[in-house]
LUMMIBA-88154 format. One line per 10 residues: number of its first residue (from 1); their letters; for each residue x, y, z of N, C-alpha, C, O. Coordinates in Angstrom, 1 decimal, padded with zeros to 4 digits. Each point is the difference from the previous one (the first is absolute). Layout:
BEGIN
NUM = a = X,Y,Z,X,Y,Z,X,Y,Z,X,Y,Z  ...
This chain:
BEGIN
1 = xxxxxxxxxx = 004.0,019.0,007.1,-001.3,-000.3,-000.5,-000.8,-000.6,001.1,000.5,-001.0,000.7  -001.8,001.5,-000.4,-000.6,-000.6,001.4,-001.0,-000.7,-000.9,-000.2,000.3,-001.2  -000.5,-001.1,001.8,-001.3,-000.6,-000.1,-000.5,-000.3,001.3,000.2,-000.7,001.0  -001.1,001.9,-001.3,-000.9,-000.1,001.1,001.0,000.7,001.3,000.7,001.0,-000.2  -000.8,-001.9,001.6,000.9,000.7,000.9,001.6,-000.6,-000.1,001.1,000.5,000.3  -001.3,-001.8,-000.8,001.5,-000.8,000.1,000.4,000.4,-001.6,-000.7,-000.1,-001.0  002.0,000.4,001.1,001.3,-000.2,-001.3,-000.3,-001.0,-000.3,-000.8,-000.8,000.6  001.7,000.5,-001.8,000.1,-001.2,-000.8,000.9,-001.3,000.4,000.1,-001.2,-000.3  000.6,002.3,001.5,001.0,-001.0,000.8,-000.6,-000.6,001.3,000.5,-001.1,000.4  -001.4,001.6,000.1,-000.6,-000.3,001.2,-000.5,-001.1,-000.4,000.3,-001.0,000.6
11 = xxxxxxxxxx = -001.2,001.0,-002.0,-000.8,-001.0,-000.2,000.5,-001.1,-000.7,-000.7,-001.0,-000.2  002.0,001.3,-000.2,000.7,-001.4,-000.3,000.0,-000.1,001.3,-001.1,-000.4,000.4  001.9,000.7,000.8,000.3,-000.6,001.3,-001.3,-000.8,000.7,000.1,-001.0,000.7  -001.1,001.7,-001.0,-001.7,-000.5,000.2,000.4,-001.8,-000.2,000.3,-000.9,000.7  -000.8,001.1,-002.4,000.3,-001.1,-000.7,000.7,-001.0,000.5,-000.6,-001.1,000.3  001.9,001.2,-000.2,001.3,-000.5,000.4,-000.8,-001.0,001.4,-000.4,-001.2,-000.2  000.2,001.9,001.4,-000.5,-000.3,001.5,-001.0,-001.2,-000.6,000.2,-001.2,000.2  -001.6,001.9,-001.0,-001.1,-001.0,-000.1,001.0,-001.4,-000.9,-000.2,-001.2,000.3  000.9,001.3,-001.0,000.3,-001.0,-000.9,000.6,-001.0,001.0,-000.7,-001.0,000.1  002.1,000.9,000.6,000.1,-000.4,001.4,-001.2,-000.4,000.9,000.0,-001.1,000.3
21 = xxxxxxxxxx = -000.8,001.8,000.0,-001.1,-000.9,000.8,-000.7,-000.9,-000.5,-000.4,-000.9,000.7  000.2,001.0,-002.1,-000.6,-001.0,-000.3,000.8,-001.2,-000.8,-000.7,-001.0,-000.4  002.1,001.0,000.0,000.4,-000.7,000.1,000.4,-001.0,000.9,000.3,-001.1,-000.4  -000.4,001.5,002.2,-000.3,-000.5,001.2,-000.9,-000.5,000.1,000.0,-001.0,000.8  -001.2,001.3,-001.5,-001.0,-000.4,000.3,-000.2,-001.4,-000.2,000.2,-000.3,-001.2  -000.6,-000.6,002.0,-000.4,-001.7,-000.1,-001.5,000.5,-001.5,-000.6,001.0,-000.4  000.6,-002.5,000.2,-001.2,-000.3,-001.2,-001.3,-000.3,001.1,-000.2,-000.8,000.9  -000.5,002.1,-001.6,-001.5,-000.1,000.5,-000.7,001.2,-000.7,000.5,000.8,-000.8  -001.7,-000.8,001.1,-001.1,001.0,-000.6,000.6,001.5,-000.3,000.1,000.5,-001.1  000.4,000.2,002.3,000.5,001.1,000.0,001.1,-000.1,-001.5,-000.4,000.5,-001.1
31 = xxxxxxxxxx = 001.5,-001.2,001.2,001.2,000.0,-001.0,-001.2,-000.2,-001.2,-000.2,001.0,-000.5  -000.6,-002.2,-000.1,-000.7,-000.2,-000.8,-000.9,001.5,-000.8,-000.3,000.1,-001.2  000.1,000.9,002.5,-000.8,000.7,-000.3,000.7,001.6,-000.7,-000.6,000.9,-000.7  002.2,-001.2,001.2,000.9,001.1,000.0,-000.1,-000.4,-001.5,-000.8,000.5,-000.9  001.8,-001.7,000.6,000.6,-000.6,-000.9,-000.9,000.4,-001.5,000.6,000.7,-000.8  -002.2,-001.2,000.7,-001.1,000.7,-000.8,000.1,001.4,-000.4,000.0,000.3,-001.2  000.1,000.5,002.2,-000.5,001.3,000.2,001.5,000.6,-000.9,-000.2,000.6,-001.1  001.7,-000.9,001.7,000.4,000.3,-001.0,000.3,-000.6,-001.6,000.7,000.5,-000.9  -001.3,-001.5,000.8,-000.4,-000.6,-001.3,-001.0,000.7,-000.6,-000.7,-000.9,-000.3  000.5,001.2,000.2,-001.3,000.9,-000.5,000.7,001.5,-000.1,000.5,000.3,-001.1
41 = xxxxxxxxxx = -000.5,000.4,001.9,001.2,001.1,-000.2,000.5,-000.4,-001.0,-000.6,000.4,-001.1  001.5,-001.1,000.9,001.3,000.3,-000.7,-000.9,-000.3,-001.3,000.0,000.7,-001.0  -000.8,-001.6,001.1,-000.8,-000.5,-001.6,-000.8,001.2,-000.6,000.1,000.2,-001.3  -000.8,000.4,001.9,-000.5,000.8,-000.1,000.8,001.6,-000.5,-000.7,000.9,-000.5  002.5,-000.8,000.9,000.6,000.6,-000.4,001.0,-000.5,-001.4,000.6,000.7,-000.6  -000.7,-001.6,000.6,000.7,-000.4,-001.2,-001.3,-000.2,-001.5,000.2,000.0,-001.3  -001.0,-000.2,001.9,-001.4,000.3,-001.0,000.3,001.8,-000.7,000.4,000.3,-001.1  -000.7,000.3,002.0,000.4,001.6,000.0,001.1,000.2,-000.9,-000.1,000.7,-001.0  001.2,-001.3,001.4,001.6,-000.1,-000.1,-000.3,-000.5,-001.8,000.3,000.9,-000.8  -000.5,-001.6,000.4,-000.3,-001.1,-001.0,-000.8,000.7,-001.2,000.5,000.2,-001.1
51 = xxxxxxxxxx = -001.3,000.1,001.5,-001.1,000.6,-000.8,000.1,001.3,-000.5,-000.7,000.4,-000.9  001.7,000.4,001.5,000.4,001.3,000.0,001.0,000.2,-001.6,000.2,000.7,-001.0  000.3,-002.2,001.6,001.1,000.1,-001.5,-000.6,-000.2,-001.0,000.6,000.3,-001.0  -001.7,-000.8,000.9,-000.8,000.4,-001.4,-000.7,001.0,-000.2,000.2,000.6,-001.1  -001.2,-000.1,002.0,-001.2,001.3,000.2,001.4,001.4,-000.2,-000.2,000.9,-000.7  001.4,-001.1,001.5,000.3,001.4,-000.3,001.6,-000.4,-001.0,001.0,000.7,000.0  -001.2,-001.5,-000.5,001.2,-000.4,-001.1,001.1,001.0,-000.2,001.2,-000.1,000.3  -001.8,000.8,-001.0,001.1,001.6,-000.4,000.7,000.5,001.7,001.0,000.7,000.0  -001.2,-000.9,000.4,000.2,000.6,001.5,001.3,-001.0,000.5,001.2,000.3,000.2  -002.0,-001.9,-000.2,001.6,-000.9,000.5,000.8,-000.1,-001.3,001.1,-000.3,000.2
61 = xxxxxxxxxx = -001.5,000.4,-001.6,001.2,-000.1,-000.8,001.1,001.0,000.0,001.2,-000.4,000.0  -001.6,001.7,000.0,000.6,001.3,000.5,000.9,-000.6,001.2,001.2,000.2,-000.1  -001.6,-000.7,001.0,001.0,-000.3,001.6,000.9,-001.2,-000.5,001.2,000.2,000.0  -001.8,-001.3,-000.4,000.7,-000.9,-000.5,001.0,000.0,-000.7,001.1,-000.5,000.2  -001.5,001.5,-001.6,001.1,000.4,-000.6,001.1,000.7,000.4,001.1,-000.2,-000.5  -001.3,001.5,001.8,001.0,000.5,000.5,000.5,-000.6,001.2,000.8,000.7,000.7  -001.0,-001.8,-000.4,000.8,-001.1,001.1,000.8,-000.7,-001.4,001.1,-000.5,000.2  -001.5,000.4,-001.4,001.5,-000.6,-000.6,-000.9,-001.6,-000.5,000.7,-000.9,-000.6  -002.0,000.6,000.9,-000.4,-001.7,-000.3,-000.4,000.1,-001.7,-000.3,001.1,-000.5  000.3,-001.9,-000.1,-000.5,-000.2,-001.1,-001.4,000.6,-000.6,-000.8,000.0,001.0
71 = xxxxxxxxxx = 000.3,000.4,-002.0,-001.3,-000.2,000.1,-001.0,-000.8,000.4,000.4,-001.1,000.3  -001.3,001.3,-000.2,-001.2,-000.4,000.9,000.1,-001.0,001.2,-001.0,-000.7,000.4  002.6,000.8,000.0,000.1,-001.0,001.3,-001.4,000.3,001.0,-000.5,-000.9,000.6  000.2,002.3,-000.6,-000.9,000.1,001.1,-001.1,-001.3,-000.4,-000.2,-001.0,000.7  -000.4,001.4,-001.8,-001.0,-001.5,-000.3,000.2,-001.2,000.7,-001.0,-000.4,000.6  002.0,-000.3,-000.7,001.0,-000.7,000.2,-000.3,-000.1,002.0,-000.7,-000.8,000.6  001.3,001.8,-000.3,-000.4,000.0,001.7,-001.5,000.7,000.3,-000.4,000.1,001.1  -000.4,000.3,-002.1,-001.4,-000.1,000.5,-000.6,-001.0,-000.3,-001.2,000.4,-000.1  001.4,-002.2,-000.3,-000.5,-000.7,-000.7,000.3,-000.7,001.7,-000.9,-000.5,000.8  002.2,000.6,-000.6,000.6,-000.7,001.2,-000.5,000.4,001.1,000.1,-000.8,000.9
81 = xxxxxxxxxx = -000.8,002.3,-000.6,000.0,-000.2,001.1,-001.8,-000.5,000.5,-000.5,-000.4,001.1  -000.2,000.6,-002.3,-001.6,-000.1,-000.6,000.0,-001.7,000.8,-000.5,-000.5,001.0  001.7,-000.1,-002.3,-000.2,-001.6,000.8,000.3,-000.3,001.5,-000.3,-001.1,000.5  001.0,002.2,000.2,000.7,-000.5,001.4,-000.9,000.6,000.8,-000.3,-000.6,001.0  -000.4,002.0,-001.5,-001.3,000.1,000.5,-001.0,-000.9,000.5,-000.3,-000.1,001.2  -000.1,-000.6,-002.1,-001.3,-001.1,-000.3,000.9,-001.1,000.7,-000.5,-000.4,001.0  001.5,-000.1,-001.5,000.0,-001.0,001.0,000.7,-000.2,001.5,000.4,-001.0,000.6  -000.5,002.2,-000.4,000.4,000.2,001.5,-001.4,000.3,000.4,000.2,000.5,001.2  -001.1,-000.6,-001.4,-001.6,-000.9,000.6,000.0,-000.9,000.4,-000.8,-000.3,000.9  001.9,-001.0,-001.6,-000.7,-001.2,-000.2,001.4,-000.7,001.2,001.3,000.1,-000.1
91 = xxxxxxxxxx = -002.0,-000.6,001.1,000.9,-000.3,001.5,001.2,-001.1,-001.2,001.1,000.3,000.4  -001.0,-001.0,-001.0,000.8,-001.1,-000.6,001.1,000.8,-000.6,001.1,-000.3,000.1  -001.4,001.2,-000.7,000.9,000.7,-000.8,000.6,001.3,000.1,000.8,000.5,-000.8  -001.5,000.2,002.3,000.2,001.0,000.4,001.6,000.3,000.8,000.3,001.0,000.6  000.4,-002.0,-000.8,000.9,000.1,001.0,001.4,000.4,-001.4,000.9,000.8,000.1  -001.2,-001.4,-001.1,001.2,000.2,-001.3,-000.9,000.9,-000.2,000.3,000.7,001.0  -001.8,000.1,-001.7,-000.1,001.6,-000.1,000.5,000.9,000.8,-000.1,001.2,-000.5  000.8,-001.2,001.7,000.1,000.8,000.7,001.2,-000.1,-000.3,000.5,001.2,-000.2  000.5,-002.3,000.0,001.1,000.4,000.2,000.7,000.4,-002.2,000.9,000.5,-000.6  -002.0,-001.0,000.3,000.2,000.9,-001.7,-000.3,001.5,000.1,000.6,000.9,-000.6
101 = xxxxxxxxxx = -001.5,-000.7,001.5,-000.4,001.6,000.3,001.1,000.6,000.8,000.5,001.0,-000.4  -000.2,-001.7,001.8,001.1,000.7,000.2,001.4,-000.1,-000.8,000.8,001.0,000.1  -000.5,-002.0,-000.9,001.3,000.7,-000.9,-000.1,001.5,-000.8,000.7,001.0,000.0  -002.2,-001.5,-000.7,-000.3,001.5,-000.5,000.0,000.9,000.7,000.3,001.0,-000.7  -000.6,-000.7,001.8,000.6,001.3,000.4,000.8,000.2,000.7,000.0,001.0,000.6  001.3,-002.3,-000.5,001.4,000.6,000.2,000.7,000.3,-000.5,001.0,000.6,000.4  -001.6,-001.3,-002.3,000.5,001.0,-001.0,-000.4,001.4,-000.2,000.7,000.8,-000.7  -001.5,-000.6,001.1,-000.8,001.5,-000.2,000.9,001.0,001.0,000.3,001.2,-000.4  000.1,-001.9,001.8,000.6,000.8,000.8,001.3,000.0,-000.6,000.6,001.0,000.4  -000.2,-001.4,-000.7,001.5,000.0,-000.6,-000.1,000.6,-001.4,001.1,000.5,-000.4
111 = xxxxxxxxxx = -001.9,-000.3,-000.2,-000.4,000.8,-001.3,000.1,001.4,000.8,000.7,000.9,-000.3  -001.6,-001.0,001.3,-000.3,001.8,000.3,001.2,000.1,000.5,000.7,000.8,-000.7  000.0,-001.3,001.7,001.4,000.3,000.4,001.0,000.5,-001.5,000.2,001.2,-000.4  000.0,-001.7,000.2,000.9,000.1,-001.7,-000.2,001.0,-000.3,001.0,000.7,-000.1  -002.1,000.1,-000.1,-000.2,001.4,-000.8,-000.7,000.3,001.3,-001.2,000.0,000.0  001.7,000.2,001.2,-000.2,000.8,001.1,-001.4,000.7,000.3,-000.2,001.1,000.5  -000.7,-001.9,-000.7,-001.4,000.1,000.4,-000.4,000.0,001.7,-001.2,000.0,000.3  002.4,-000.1,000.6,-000.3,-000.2,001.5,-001.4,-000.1,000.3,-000.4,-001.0,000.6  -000.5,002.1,-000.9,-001.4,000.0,000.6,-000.5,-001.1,-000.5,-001.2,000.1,000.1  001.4,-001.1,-000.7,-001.0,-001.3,-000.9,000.3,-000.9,000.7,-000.9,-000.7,000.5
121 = xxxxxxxxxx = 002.2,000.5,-000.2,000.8,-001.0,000.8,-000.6,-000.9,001.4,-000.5,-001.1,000.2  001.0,002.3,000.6,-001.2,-000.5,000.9,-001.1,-000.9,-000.2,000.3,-001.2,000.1  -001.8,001.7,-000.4,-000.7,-000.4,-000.4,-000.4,-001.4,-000.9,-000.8,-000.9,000.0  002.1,001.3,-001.1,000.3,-001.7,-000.1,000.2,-000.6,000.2,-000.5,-001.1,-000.4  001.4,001.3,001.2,000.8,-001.1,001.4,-001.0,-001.0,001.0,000.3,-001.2,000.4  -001.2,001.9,-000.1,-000.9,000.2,001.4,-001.1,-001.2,-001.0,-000.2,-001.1,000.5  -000.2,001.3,-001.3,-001.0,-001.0,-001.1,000.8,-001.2,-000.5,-000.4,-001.1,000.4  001.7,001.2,-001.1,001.2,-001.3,000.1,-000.6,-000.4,001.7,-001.1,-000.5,-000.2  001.5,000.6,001.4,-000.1,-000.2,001.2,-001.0,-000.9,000.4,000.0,-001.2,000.3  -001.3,002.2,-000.5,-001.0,-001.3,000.0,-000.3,-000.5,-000.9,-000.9,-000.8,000.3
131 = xxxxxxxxxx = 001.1,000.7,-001.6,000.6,-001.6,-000.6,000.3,-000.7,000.2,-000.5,-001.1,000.0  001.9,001.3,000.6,000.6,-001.0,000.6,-000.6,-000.6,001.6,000.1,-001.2,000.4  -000.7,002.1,000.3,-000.8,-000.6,000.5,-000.9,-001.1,000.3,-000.1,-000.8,000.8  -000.9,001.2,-002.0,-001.3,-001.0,-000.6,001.1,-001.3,-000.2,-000.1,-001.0,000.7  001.6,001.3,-002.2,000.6,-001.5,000.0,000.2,-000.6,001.2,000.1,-001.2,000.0  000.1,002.1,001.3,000.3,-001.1,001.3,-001.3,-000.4,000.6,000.1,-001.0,000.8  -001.3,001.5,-001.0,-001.0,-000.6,000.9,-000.4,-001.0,-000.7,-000.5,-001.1,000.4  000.6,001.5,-001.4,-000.9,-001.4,-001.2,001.4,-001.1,-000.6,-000.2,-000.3,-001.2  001.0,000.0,001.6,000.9,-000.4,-000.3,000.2,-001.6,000.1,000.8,-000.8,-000.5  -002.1,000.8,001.3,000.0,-001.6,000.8,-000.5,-000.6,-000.9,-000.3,-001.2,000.1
């Protein structure tokens, strides 16, 4: 699967390199400006992420139900990721949304692993990743 010119593996490796530099990176404007930019990202994708489990319902209950979760768990993790969304805005609270968002999708990657979804994986992984990122820059 390409995107664009780089695989899915390139661009985890991408990822990987930038996440390392800016974990090097000393506290100042640039880190301040990284740190934002992927806050917003990720909020902006867990809005998407969130919202979806209601607007396309029949669609995640259908998935939900054939991963094996209860009924309407998806609700359940689109309520969670709506709130880790919104408060991964807010610099005070942004460092536990990120890392509630990234559990959620190391369950997700471990979900798609289980029923052998490989192509999801990735991509999950790589979003878990900078979660866990944002939890390290905002952590102080």
């Amino acid at each position: 699967m390409l995107i664009g010119t780089f695989s899915i593996y390139q661009s985890a490796a991408f990822t990987f390199k930038i996440t390392q530099n800016l974990i090097k990176m000393k506290k100042g404007k640039a880190r301040t400006i990284v740190t934002w930019v992927l806050q917003v990202l990720l909020g902006l994708e867990f809005i998407i992420a969130g919202q979806a489990k209601f607007t396309r319902s029949d669609v995640w209950a259908r998935e939900f139900n054939q991963w094996g979760f209860p009924d309407n768990f998806y609700l359940i993790i689109g309520v969670l990721e709506l709130i880790g969304a919104v408060l991964i805005f807010i610099p005070k609270f942004a460092s536990k949304a990120a890392a509630g968002l990234g559990i959620i999708m190391l369950g997700a990657a471990i979900t798609h692993a289980i029923h052998g979804e490989t192509d999801r994986i990735v991509v999950t992984l790589i979003i878990a990743g900078l979660c866990g990122l944002v939890f390290y820059l905002r952590k102080d």
